[in-house]
Structures are given as C-alpha cells and as structure tokens.
C-alpha positions in Angstrom: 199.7 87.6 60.5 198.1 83.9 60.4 200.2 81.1 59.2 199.8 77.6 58.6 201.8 74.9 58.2 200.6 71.0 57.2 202.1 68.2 58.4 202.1 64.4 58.1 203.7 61.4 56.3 205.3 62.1 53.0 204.5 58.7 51.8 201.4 56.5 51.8 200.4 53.1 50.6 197.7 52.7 48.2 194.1 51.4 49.8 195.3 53.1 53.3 194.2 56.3 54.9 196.1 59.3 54.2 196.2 61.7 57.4 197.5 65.8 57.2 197.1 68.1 59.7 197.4 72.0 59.7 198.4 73.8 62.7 197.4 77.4 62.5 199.1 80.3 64.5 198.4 84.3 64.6 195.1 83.6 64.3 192.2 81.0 66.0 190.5 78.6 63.8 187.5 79.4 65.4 187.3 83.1 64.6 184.1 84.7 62.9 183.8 84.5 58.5 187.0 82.1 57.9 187.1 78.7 56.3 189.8 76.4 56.7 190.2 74.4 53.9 192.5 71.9 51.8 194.0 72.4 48.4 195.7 70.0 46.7 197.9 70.0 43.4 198.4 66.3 41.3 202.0 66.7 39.0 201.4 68.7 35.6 198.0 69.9 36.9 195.8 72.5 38.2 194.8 73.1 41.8 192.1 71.1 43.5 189.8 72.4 46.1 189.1 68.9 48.9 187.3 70.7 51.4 186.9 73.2 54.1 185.6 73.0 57.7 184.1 76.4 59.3 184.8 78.4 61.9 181.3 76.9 63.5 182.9 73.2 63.0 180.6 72.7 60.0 181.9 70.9 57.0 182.3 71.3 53.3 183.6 68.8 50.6 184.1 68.1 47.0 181.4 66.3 45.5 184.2 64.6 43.6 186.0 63.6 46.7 183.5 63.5 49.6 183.0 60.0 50.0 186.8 59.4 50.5 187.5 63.0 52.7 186.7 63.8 56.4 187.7 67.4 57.8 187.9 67.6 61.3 189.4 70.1 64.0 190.9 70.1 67.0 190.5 73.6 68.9 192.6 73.0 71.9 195.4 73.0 69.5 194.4 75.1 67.0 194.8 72.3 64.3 192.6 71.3 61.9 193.0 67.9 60.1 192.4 66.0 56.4 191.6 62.3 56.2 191.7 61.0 52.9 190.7 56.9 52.8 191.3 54.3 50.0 194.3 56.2 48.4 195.1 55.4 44.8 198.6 57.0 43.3 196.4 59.2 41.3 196.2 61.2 45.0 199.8 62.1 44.9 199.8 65.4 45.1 201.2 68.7 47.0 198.6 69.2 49.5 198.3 72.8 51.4 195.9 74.1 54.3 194.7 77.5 53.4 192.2 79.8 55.0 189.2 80.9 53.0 188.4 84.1 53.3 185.1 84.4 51.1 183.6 81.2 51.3 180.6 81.2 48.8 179.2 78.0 50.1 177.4 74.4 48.4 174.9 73.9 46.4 173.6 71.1 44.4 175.8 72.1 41.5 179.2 71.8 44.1 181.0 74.3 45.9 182.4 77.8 44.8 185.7 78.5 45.5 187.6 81.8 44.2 191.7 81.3 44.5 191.7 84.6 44.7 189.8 84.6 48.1 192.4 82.2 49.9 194.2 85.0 52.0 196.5 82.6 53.7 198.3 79.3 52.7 200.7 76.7 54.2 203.7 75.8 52.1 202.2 72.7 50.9 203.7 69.0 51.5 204.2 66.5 49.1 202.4 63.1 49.5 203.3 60.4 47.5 201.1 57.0 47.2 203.4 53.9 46.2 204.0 50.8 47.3 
C-alpha cells in the first residue's frame, strides 16, 4: 500500500517561494502509468489540480498556475517536490501530494483530471501566506 506524506513550512511570506515536498513509500515514484501530482484546497472552496510530474520525469501544470509552479523529483529519495514562486495569501491553502492513477494528459484546452482517478493521497498540510 503506497503512502505519501507532504511536508514543508506551514507559513510563507507573500512575494517568496513556497517549497513542499512528498515523500512516497510502498511504492517507487518511478514505476510504470502513475502520476504524481499536487492538489490543493483555498478555505470555503473546491479542490485545485497544480500539477503532476510522471513516472518518466516529464511535467504537467495548470495553465492557470504554470508560470508560478515547478514540479520536480528526487529519485534517490523517492520524493517528489512543489515550488510555488511569488505567493499571494490567495495561495493559502491545504495542499496534498496524490498519485494519479489515470492521467488523461494536456491539451490546448488544459489538463484533464478525474478525482476519482487519484488512488492515493497524503493528508494534506496547511500553508498559510501572511506577513
């Protein structure tokens, strides 16, 4: 059984560089048809799909948010990591690592993501930008 579990500062300044990372055990981040991705959930609203990096090291990212997000992974420690720059407090959030499990890929209309297709989550951290 995979789990995952983020971690990383609970509070940020705005304009600075928020930094998460999700260490992944039971399972390799580098194994065939998964995508390891981050979620993230603003108070009083819906969940938010940031990105996802694959098991090939390629990258995937909200249109919305791409500018701002960097996915990368480390595979010596079976980690993979979210960089979010220039944070505003309309980032706080409760942000979670998930694996994908049917990635539907990018297009020039976005990304499709199914909820229903994230097989394995972390228990989310909160992140809070204020000065």
């Amino acid at each position: 059984q995979v789990q995952l579990q983020e971690s990383g500062p609970g509070l940020v300044k705005p304009s600075q560089t928020l930094s998460l990372t999700c260490t992944v055990s039971g399972g390799s981040i580098t194994s065939n048809y998964y995508y390891w991705s981050w979620i993230r959930q603003p108070p009083g609203k819906g969940l938010e799909w940031m990105g996802a990096i694959a098991n090939s090291g390629s990258t995937f990212y909200n249109p919305s948010l791409k500018s701002r997000t960097t996915i990368s992974r480390d595979t010596s420690k079976n980690q993979f990591t979210l960089r979010l720059t220039s944070v505003t407090p309309e980032d706080t959030a409760v942000y979670y690592c998930a694996r994908d499990d049917r990635f539907k890929g990018c297009s020039g209309y976005g990304c499709s993501v199914d909820w229903p297709d994230f097989g394995s989550w972390g228990q989310g951290t909160q992140v809070t930008v204020s000065s």
